[in-house]
TIRO-347843 format. One record per residue (C-alpha): y, z, x; residue in one letter; residue number from 1. Coordinates in steps of 0.1 Angstrom, whole numbers, plus 5000, padded with zeros to 4 digits. Each point is the difference from the previous one (the first is absolute). Example, Ala and Ser with C-alpha at 12.3 -4.5 7.8 and 13.67 -1.06 7.14 Angstrom:
REM residues 2
- py;pz;px;aa;i
- 4955;5078;5123;A;1;
- 5034;4993;5014;S;2;
END
This chain:
REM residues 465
- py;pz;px;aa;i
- 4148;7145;1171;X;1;
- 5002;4965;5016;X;2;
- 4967;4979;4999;X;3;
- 4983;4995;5031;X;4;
- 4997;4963;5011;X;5;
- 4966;4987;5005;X;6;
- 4992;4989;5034;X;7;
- 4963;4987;5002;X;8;
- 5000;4967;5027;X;9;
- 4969;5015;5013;X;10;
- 4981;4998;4966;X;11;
- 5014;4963;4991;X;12;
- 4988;4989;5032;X;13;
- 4968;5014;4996;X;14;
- 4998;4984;4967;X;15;
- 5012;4969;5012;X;16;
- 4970;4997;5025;X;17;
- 4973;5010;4978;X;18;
- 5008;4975;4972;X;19;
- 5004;4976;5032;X;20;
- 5030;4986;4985;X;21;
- 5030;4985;5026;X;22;
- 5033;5019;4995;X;23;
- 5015;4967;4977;X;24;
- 4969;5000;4980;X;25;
- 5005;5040;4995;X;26;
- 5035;4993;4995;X;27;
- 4995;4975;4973;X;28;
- 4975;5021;4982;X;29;
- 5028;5029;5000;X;30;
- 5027;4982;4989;X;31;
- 5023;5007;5030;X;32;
- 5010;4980;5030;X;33;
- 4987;4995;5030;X;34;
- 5028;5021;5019;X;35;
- 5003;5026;4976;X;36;
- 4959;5003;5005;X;37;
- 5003;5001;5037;X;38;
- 5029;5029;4996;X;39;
- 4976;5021;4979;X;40;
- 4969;4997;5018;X;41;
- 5018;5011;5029;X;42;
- 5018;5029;4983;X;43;
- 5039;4985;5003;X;44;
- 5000;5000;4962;X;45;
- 4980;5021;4970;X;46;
- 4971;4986;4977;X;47;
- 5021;4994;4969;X;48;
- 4992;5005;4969;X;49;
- 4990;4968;4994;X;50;
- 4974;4997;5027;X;51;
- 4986;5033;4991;X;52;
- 4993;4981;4961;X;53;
- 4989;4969;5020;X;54;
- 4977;5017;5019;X;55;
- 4984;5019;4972;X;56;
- 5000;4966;4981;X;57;
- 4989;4975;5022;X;58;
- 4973;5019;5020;X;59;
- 4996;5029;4979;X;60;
- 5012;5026;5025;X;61;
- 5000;5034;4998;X;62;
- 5039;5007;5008;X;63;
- 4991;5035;5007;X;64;
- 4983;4989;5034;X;65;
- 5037;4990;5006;X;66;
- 5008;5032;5005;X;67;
- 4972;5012;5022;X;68;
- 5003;5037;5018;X;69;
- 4994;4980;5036;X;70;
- 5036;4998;5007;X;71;
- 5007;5035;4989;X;72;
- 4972;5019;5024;X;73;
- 5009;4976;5029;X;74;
- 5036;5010;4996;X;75;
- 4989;5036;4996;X;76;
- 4979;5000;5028;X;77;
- 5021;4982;5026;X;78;
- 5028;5022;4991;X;79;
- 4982;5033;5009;X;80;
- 4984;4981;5033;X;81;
- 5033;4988;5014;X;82;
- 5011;5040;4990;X;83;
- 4978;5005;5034;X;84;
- 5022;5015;5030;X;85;
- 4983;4969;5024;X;86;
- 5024;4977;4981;X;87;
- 5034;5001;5013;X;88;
- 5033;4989;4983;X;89;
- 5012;5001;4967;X;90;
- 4971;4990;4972;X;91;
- 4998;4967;4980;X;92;
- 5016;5003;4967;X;93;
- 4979;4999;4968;X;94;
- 5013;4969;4993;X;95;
- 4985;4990;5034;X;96;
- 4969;5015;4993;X;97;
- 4997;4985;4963;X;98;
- 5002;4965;5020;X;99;
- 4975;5007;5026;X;100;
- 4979;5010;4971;X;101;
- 5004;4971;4978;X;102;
- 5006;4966;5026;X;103;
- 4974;5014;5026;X;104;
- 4976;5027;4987;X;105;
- 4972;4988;5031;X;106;
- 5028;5013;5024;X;107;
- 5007;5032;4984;X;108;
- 4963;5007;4997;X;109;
- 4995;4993;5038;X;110;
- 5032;5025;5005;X;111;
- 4980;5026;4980;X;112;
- 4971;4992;5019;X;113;
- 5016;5002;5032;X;114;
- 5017;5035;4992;X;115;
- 4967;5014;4987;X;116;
- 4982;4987;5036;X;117;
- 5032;5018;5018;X;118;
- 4993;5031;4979;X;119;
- 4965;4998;5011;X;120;
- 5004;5000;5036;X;121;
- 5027;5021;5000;X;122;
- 4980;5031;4980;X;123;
- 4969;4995;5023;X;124;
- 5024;5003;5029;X;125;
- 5012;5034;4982;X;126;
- 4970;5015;5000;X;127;
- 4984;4987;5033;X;128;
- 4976;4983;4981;X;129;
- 4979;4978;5030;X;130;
- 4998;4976;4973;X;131;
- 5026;4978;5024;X;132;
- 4977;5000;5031;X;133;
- 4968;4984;4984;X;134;
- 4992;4966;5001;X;135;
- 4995;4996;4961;X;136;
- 5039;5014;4997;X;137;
- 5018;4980;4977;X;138;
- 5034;4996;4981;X;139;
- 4989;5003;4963;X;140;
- 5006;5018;4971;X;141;
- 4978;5031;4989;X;142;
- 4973;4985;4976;X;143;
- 5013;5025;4970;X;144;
- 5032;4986;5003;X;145;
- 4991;4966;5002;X;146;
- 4977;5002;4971;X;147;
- 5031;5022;4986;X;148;
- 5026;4970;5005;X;149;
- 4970;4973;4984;X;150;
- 5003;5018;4959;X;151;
- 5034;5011;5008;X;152;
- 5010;4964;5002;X;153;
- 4976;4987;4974;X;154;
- 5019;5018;4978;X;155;
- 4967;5021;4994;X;156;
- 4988;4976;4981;X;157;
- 4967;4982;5013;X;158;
- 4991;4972;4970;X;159;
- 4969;4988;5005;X;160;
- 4983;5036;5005;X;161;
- 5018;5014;4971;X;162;
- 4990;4972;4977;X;163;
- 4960;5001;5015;X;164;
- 5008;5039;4991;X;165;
- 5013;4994;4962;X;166;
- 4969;4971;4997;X;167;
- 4974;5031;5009;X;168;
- 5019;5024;4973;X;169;
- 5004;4978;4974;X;170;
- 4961;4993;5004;X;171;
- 4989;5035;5002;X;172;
- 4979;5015;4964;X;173;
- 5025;5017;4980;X;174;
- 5027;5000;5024;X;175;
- 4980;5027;5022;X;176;
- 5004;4985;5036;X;177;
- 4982;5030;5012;X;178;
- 4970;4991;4987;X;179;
- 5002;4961;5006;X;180;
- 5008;5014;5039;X;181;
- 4962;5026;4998;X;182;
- 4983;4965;4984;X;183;
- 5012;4974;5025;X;184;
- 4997;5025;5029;X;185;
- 4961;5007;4990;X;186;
- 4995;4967;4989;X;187;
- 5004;4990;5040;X;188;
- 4977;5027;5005;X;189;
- 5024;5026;5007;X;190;
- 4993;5038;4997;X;191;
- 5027;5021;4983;X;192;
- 5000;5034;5002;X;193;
- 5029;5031;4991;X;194;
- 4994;5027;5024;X;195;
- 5018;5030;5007;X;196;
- 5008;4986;5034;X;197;
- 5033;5006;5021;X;198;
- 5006;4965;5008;X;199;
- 5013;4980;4971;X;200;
- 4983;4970;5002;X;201;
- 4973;4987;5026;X;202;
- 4979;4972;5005;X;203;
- 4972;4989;5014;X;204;
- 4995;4966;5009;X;205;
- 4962;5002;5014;X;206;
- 4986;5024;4974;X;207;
- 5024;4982;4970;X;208;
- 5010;5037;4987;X;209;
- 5037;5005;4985;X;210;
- 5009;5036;4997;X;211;
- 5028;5015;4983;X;212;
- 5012;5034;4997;X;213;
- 4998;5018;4972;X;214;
- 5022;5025;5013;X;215;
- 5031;4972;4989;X;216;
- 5016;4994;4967;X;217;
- 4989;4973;4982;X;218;
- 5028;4976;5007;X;219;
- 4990;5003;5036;X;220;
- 4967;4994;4996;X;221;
- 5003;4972;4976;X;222;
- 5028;4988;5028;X;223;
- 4976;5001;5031;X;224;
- 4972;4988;4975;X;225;
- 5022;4970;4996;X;226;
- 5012;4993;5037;X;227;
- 4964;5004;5012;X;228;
- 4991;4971;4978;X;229;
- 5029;4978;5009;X;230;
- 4988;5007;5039;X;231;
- 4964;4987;4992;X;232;
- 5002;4973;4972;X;233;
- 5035;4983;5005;X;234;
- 5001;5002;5039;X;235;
- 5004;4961;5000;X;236;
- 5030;5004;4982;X;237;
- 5016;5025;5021;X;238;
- 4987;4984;5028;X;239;
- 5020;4969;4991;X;240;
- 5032;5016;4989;X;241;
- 5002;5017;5032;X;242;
- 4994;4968;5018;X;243;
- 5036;4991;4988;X;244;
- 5016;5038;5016;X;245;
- 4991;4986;5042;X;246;
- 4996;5036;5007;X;247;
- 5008;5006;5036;X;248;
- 4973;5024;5003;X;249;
- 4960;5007;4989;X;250;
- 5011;5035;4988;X;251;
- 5033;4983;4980;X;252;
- 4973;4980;4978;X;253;
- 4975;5028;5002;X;254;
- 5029;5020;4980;X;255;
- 5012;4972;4978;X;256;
- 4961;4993;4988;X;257;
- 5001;5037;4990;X;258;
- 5035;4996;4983;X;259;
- 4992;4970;4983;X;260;
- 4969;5017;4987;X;261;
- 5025;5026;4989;X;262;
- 5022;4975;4986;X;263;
- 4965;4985;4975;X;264;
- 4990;5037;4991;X;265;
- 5035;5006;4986;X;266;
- 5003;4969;4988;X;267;
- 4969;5001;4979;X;268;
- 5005;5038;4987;X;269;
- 5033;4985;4988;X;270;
- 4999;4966;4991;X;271;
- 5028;4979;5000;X;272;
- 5011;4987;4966;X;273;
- 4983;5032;4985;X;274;
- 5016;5025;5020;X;275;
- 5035;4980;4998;X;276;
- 5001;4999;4961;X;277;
- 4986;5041;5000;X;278;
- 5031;5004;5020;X;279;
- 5026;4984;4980;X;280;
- 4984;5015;4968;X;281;
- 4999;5034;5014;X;282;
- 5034;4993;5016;X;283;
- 4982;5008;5035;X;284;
- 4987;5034;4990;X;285;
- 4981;5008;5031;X;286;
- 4979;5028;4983;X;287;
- 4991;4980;4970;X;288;
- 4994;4973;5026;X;289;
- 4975;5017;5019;X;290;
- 4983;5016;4969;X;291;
- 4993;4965;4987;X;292;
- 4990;4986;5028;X;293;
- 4983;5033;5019;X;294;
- 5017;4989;5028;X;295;
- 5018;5024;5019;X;296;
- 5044;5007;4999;X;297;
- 5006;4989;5036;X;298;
- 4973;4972;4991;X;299;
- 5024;4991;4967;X;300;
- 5032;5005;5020;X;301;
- 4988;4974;5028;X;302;
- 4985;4973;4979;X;303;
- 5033;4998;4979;X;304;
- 5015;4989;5036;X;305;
- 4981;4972;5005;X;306;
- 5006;4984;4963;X;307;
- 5015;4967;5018;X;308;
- 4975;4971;4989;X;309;
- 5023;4974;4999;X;310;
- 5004;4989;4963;X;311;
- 4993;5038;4987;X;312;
- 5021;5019;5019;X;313;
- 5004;5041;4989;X;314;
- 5027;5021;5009;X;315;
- 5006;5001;5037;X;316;
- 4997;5032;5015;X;317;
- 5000;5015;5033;X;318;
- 4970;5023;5008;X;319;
- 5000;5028;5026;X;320;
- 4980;5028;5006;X;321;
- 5005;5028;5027;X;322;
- 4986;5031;5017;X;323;
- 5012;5037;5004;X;324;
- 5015;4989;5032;X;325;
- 5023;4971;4983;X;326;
- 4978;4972;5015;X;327;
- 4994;4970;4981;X;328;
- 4964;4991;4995;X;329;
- 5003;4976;4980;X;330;
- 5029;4974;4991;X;331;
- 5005;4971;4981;X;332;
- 5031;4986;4979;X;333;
- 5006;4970;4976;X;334;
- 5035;5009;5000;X;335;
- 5028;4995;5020;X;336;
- 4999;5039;5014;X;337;
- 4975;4993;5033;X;338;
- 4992;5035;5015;X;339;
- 5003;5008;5040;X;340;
- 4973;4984;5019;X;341;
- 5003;5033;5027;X;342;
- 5007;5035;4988;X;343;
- 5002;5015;4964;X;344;
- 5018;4994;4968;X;345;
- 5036;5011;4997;X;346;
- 4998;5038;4994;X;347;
- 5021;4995;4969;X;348;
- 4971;4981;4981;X;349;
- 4987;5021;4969;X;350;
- 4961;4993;5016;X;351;
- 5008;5026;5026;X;352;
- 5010;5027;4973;X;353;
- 4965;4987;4984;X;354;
- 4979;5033;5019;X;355;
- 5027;5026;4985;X;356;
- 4989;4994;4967;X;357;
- 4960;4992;4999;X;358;
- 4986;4979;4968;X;359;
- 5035;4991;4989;X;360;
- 5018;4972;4993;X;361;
- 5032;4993;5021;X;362;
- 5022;4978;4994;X;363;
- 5036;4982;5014;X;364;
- 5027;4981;4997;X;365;
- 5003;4987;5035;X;366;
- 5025;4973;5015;X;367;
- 4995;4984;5037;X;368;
- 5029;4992;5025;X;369;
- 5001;4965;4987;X;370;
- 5008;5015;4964;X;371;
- 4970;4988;4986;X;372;
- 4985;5027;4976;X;373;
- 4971;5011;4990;X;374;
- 4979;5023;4980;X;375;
- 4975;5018;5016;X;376;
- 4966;5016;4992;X;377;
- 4985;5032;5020;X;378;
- 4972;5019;5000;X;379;
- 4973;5020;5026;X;380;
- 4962;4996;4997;X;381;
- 4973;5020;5015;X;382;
- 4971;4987;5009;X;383;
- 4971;5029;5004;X;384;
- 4976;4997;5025;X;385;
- 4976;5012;4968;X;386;
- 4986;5033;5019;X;387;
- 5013;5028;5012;X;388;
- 4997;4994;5035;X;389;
- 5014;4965;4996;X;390;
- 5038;4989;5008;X;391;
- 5022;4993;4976;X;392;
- 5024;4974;5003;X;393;
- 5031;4997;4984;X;394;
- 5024;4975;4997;X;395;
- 5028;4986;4975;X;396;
- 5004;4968;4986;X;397;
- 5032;4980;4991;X;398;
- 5007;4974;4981;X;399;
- 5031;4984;4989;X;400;
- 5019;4965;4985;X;401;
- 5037;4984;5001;X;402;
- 5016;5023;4975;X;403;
- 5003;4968;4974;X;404;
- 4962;5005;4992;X;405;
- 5002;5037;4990;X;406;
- 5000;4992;4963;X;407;
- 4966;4990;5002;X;408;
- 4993;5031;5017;X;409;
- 4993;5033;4978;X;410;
- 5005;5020;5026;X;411;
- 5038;4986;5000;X;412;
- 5005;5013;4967;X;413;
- 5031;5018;4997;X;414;
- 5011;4998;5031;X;415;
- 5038;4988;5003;X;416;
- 4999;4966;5020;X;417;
- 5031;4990;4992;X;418;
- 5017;5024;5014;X;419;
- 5010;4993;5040;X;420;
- 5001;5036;5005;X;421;
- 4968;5006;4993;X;422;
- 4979;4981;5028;X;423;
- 4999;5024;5032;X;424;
- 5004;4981;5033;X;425;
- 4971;4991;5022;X;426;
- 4990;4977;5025;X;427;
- 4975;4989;5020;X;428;
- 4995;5019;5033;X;429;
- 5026;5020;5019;X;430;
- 5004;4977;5028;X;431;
- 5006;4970;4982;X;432;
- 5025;5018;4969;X;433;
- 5036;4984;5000;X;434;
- 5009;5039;4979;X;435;
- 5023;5020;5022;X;436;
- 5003;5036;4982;X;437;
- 4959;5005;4991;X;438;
- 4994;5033;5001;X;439;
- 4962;4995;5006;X;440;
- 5007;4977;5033;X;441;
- 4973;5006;5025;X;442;
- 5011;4977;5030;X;443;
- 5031;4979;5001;X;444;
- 5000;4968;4989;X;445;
- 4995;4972;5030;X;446;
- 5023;4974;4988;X;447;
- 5029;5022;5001;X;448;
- 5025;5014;5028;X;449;
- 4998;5042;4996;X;450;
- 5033;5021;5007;X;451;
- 4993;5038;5014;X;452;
- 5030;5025;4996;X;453;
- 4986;5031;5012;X;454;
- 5024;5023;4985;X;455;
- 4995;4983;4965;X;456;
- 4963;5004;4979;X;457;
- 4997;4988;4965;X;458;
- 4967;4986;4985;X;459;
- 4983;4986;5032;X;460;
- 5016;5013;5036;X;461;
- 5010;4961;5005;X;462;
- 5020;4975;4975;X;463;
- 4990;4966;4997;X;464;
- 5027;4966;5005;X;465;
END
C-alpha cells in the first residue's frame, strides 16, 4: 500500500501566525528554505519528514494535529452537496475537492453553508411552509444542524470543558462524582429529589428544586445528575466556549449550552486519562467499561470517540447511532469514514442488522469505496420508559476504527484481517456510492449517467456508466 503524502499548508500557516514568526524566521527554525517553505505552506509540496521532526523538536508539536479530520469531513461533505441535482455539469474530482479542502477551507465552508441555506428554502417551499412570506424569513441553517456542524468540526472534542470536567472528577471523595454532584448542588442550596416522575430530569429555577426520575437506570440519572450541575455551576464556562461557535441563531446556542452540558456530564462520568488507560487495559471492553465506570454502553461507546486531546490521543473511532427507521441520531467520526449529512447509513452497514439480533454483539469487516477498511462494532439498545405505560425506545449503536487498530481491540479477536476477501463492501449513502452492482442500491447514484434497456433486468432495473 503506498503512503499517503502529507499535505497540511493550512496547519503550518496557522502555526506560523500564532508563534508570530515571519515565513524566513519559520524557515530558519525548520531548517528548509524559504521557497521550499512557501511551496508547503501552500500545499505544492508535502511536510517532509524532516519538518514533521523539526516541528515536534523545535516547538514541541503534536504531529498528530498534522493530520487533522477537517480536510477529510470537508471533502466528505462537499462531495455529497455538489451530488445535489441543482448543480449542473460533470462534478469536481477528489483531487479537486482535496485542494479546496486544504488551500481554502473558509470557501468550502461558505459552499457548505450556502448549500445547507439552498436546502432550507427549497424544503420550506416543498411543504408550503409561509415561513418565506414573513418578515423575520431568513436564509440560515436549522439550529440542530448548525450546532450539529460546530462538534462535528471540533472533532468532538471541546478542551477546556472536558478538562474543567476531569478537574471536578479527579476532586470528587472516592472517585464518586455522584455524590460530589448531590454536595455541590445542595451546597448552593439546591433541592435534590428521585421521584417516580415521567419526566427525566426538571428544574426549577425559582423554587431551586432538581428532580430526577427514579423510573431511569442509574447511569441516566447519575448522567442528568451531572449535566444539571454543569448547566448551573460552570455556565461561565460554557457561556464562553460558545462565545467562540457565532451561532447564527438564539435557539443554535440554546442547543449547544445543552450539548456542551452534555459534553461535561460525560466527560466527568468518564474522565479523560482514566477512562483512556481503562480502555487500553481492557482493550476497549465496552461492558467492562461501563461496569467500572457505571456509566452506560452507548455512554462508553461515545466517550471513546472523543479521545482526541492533543498530546493523548486514543484510538480514533467513528460513532453512530440510529433508529428503527435507519435515521442517524447521532454521528460523530475521528476517522477518515465521515457519514451522510442527509439520509441514512448505507444499508450494507452491520448497525442496521443490530435490531435482528437484540443484546448481541455484531461485528464486521467492512471496506469503503476509497478502500480504506475498517472494523466495525454493532449493537441495539433499549431504553425503557421504566413503566408499563411508558415508550420504549430503541436504538443501535455503532462503533468502529481503521482496520490497523483491531489488535487492540478484543472484539477483533480472531477475525481474519488479512484476508481482502474478508471485508464486505459498503459505502456511505446510496446517492453518493461510486459501486455499480450493489444489490442493496436504493436510488441511483447522482454523479453517474444511468443506462435503461427495457428488455434487460439484472440487479437494479438500470445499470450504472
Amino acid at each position: 500500500m503506498a503512503v499517503q503524502k502529507l499535505y497540511a499548508g493550512v496547519k503550518l500557516r496557522e502555526l506560523r501566525g500564532r508563534l508570530g514568526l515571519t515565513q524566513k524566521s519559520f524557515a530558519d527554525k525548520l531548517g528548509v528554505s524559504l521557497p521550499y517553505l512557501n511551496q508547503m505552506e501552500n500545499n505544492n509540496r508535502p511536510v517532509s519528514t524532516t519538518v514533521v521532526l523539526s516541528l515536534a523538536q523545535e516547538f514541541g508539536f503534536d504531529v498528530t494535529e498534522l493530520q487533522s479530520g477537517d480536510e477529510a469531513r470537508l471533502v466528505g461533505d462537499m462531495r455529497e452537496a455538489l451530488a445535489d441535482p441543482v448543480f449542473t455539469g460533470p462534478a469536481p474530482s477528489i483531487a479537486d475537492l482535496r485542494l479546496a479542502a486544504s488551500n481554502a477551507p473558509a470557501l468550502a465552508r461558505a459552499l457548505l453553508d450556502l448549500h445547507s441555506a439552498y436546502r432550507q428554502t427549497h424544503e420550506r417551499l416543498a411543504s408550503l411552509d409561509e415561513a418565506l412570506g414573513r418578515e423575520d424569513a431568513r436564509l440560515q441553517p436549522s439550529p440542530w444542524e448548525e450546532v450539529r456542524d460546530f462538534f462535528h468540526y471540533c472533532d468532538n472534542y471541546i478542551d477546556a470543558v472536558d478538562r474543567a470536567a476531569e478537574t471536578f472528577a479527579n476532586q470528587a471523595p472516592s472517585g464518586d462524582v455522584r455524590l460530589a454532584a448531590l454536595r455541590l448542588l445542595e451546597g448552593r442550596g439546591i433541592n435534590v429529589s428521585f421521584e417516580d416522575v415521567p419526566t427525566t430530569r426538571h428544574y426549577d429555577a425559582e423554587t431551586r428544586k432538581l428532580v430526577i426520575s427514579r423510573r431511569s437506570n442509574q447511569a441516566t440519572q447519575t448522567f442528568q445528575l451531572l449535566l444539571q450541575m454543569a448547566l448551573i455551576t460552570k455556565e461561565d464556562l460554557i457561556d464562553a466556549t460558545l462565545d467562540f461557535a457565532r451561532f447564527q441563531s438564539p435557539e443554535a446556542r440554546s442547543i449547544a449550552k445543552v450539548g456542551m452540558a452534555n459534553y461535561f456530564a460525560g466527560a466527568a462520568l468518564l474522565p479523560y486519562a482514566k477512562f483512556l488507560n481503562a480502555a487500553q487495559e481492557t482493550r476497549h471492553d465496552l461492558e467492562r467499561l461501563a461496569d467500572r465506570f457505571g456509566a452506560s454502553l452507548e455512554q462508553v461507546a461515545h466517550r471513546l470517540s472523543t479521545l482526541q486531546r492533543p498530546g493523548a490521543k486514543g484510538i480514533p473511532f467513528f460513532f453512530v447511532r440510529v433508529d428503527p427507521a435507519g435515521t442517524i441520531t447521532k454521528r460523530h467520526s475521528a476517522t477518515t469514514l465521515q457519514f451522510a449529512r442527509y439520509g441514512g447509513a448505507c444499508p450494507l452497514w452491520n448497525v442496521h442488522r443490530a435490531f435482528e439480533s437484540p443484546n448481541r454483539w455484531l461485528r464486521q469487516l467492512a471496506e469503503t469505496p476509497d478502500g480504506i477498511r475498517y472494523f466495525c462494532l454493532a449493537r441495539d439498545v433499549t431504553k425503557s420508559g421504566g413503566a408499563f405505560d411508558a415508550p420504549t425506545r430503541r436504538f443501535a449503536i455503532g462503533l468502529g476504527c481503521e482496520v490497523r487498530h483491531a489488535p487492540a481491540l478484543v472484539y477483533a479477536d480472531h477475525m481474519d484481517i488479512d484476508t481482502p476477501q474478508a471485508f464486505e463492501p459498503i459505502g456511505i449513502s446510496c446517492r453518493i456510492c461510486d459501486r455499480k452492482n450493489c444489490h442493496q442500491r436504493a436510488v441511483p447514484p447522482l454523479e453517474r449517467r444511468l443506462r435503461v434497456d427495457p428488455n434487460h433486468r439484472g440487479v437494479l432495473p438500470y445499470n450504472v456508466d
